[in-house]
N, C-alpha and C positions, 0 to 999 in steps of 0.2 A: 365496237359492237353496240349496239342500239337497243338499249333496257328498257326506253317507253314509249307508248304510244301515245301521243293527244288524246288519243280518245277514251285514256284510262282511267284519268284525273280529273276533275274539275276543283279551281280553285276556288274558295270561298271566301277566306276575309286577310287581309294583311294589316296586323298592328305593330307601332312604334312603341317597344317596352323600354325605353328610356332615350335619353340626351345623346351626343358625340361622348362627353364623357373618356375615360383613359380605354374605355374596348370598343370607343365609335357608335353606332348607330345601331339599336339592336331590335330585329325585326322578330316577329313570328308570324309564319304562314300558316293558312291550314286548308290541309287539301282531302278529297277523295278518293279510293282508290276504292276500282272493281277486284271482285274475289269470286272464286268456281262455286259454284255450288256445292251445297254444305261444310264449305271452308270453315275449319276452326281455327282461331289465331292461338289457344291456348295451346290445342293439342299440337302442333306447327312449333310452337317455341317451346315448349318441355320434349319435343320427340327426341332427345339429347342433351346432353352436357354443357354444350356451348351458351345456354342461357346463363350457364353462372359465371360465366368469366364477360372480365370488360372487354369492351366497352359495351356488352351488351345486359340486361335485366328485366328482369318480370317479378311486373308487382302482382301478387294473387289477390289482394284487397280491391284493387282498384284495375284487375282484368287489364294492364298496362303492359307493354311492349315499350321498351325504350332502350335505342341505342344509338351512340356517338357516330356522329359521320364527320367527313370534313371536305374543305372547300381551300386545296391546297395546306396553306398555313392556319389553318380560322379551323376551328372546332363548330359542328352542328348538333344542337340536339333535339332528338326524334322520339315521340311519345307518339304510340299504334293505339288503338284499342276499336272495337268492333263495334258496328252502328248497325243499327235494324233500316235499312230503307224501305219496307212496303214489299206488299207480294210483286207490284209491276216494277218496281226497281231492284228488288235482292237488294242482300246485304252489300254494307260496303267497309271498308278499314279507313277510321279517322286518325290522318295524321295531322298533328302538329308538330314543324319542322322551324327551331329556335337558332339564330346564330347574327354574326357581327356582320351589317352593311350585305346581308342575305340577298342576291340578284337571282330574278327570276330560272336563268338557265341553272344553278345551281340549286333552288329548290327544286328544279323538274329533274334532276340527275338525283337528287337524294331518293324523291320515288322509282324511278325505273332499279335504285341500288334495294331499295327495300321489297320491290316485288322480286328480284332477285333472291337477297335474304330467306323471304318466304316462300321461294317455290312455286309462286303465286304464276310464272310463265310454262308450268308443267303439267299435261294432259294426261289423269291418272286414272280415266275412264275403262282400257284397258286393265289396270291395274288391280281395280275397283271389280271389275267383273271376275277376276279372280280370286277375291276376295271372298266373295258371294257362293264360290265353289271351296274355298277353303273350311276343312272343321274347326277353326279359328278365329278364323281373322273377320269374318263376316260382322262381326263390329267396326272393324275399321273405317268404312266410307259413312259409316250412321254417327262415328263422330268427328269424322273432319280428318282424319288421321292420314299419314302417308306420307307427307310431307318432310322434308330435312332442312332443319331449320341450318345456316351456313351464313358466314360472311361472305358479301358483296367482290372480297379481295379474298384472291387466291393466296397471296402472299399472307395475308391474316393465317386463312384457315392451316395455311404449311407450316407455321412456324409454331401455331398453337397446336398440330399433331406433332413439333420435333419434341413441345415439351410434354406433352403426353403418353410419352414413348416410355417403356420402361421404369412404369413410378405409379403410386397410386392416384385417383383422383382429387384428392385433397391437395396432394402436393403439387399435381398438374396445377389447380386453379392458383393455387399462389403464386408461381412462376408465371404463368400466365396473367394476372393480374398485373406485376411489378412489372412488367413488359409496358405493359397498359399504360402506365404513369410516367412515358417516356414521351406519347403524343401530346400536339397541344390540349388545352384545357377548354370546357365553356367557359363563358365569360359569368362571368361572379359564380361560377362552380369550381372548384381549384380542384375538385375530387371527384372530376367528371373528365374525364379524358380520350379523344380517339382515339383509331391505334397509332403506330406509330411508322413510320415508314422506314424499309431496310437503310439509308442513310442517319435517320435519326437512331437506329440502334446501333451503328457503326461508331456513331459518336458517342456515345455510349461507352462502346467498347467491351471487352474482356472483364475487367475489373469488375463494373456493374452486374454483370450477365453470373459473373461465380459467387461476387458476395451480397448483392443485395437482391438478385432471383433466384441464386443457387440451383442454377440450370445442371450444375455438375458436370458432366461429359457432353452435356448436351450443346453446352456453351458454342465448340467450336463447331458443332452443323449448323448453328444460329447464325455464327457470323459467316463462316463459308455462303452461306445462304443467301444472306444478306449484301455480301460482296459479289455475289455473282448477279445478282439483282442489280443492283449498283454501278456495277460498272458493265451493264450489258448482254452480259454471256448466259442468260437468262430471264423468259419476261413469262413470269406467274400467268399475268393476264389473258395471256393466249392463249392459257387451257382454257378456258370457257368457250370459245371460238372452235378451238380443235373439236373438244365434245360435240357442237351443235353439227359438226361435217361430218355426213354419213360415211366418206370416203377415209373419215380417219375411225380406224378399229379400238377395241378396251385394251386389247393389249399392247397396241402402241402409246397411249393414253397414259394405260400402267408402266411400260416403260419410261415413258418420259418421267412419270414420278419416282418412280424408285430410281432414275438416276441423281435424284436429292440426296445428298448424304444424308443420313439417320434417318431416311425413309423406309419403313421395312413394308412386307408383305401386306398388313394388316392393317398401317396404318394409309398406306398405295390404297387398297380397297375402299376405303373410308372417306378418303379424298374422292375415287372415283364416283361413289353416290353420290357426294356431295355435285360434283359435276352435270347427275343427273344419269349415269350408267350406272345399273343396277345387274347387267348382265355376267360378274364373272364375282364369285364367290368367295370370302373373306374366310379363312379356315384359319384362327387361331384356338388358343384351352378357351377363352371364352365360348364360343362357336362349337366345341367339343362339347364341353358343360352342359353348355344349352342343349344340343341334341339329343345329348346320353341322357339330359333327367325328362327333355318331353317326348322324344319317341322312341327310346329302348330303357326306358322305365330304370335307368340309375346304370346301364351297362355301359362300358365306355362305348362310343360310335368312332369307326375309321373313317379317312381323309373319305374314303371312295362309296361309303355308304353314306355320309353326308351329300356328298356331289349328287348320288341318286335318290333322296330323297325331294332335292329343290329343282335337281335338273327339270322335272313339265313347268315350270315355274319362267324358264326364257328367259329373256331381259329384264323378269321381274325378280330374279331368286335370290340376289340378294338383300333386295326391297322386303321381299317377302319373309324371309330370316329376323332382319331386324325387327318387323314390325310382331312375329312371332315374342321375340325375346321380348321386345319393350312393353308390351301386354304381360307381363309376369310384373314388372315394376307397379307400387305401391300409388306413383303419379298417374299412370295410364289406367291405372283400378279407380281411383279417383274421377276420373276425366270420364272414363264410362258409367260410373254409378251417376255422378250429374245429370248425362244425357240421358240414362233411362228414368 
């Protein structure tokens, strides 16, 4: 699948940050990349959880995006942050992209991975008009909002919902972190790590995954998961392929995910935005929660009076849910008092 276009990027300067040395030749690129109008990079990378886990981070001081890519065996590392270009050019997102004896095709694959990341190849114009009609959401396109922030790998984002399954956030990111520290490293970063690939967590093994992740039960949907990557009988990658073919439906989509071991309803949904379908409905106590304290005022709401609240909402409804709930959170209050 074909993440960039030429005409997305331009590059600007290529420095030599040291010798051959024991990690070889080390380059840093820095390149340009276009963004939709009134794109926000913050609001993009806080729109969820997945900022706090590696290999990805955001610095709030320094308005920074930075996350670990890699180039086979060789660790990359990727600092985003937003540049004003001029009313006749719009904004643009400067990267700089760090790594060992760095060749050109591999920096132009890091961007078309990071406009990925960002959502940045998604038309929310649609979306945005609905927004405009919502008693809510009509903040959302005034600050950039809408966007789901995701790994570039599908196999990332699957294996970090097997361990977000059934546990709290806290203890997700740890487990998710210590995963982390399984890919290679940058170079003179020892504590900077990409992810890891289902091979290298195979290598791993059981042991690591119970007592230094303490994945728990999760352990062996990890490694099934990973074995079936592995040897074949499974390619992550293909869902992004699948989603963009009109001909393939959400809920073959969702099936295909929930045929993952330790994929359940909720977190199938969660991948499927990620994908970039927003058209079938996530209904867990979350998603209850939510409803029952914003539109029947603290009464519990059923499966079927949720569905008909979001049902005029189409392929956006459950775009539109999320972005409902994440406007309650203390970082999206944040993000909107800025822009006003």
């Amino acid at each position: 699948m074909a993440l960039i276009s030429p005409s997305d990027t331009t590059e600007l300067t290529r420095d030599r940050l040291g010798g051959a040395g024991a990690y070889g030749s080390i380059s840093a690129v820095q390149k340009t990349l276009k963004v939709p109008p009134g794109f926000s990079l913050k609001a993009t990378v806080l729109s969820h959880g997945w900022h706090e886990c590696a290999p990805m981070s955001w610095s709030e001081g320094g308005r920074c995006f930075q996350v670990i890519e890699r180039d086979n065996s060789s660790a990359i590392r990727v600092a985003v942050t937003e540049s004003a270009g001029g009313k006749r050019r719009g904004n643009r997102l400067a990267l700089s992209i760090e790594g060992r004896d760095l060749p050109e095709a591999a920096a132009a694959e890091v961007v078309g991975r990071i406009r990925l990341t960002l959502g940045l190849h998604e038309d929310l114009s649609e979306f945005y008009a609905l927004c405009d009609e919502h008693p809510s959401l009509g903040v959302i396109p005034r600050i950039g909002g809408g966007r789901l922030i995701r790994s570039a790998s599908m196999a990332e984002n699957i294996i970090k919902a097997l361990c977000a399954t059934n546990v709290n956030w806290t203890q997700a990111v740890k487990m998710i972190n210590r995963i982390a520290q399984l890919g290679p490293h940058v170079p003179h970063f020892r504590s900077l790590n990409a992810w890891p690939t289902p091979a290298e967590i195979l290598r791993a093994g059981e042991r690591y995954l119970d007592e230094i992740c303490r994945l728990g039960y999760r352990t062996e949907s990890v490694l099934k998961f990973c074995r079936d990557v592995d040897e074949g009988r499974f390619d992550p990658e293909k869902l992004f392929a699948h989603a963009a073919d009109p001909s393939v439906s959400s809920d073959d989509l969702l099936a295909e995910l929930r045929s993952i071991r330790g994929i359940g309803p909720s977190s199938a949904h969660s991948l499927l935005s990620f994908l970039g379908r927003h058209d079938r409905l996530s209904i867990d106590s979350a998603t209850v929660a939510h409803v029952s304290e914003v539109h029947f005022k603290g009464s519990k709401a059923r499966p079927k009076q949720i569905e008909r609240i979001y049902a005029p909402y189409g392929r956006w409804k459950n775009l539109v849910y999320w972005c409902e709930n994440w406007l309650t959170w203390a970082t999206a209050r944040q993000i909107v008092a800025e822009r006003s």
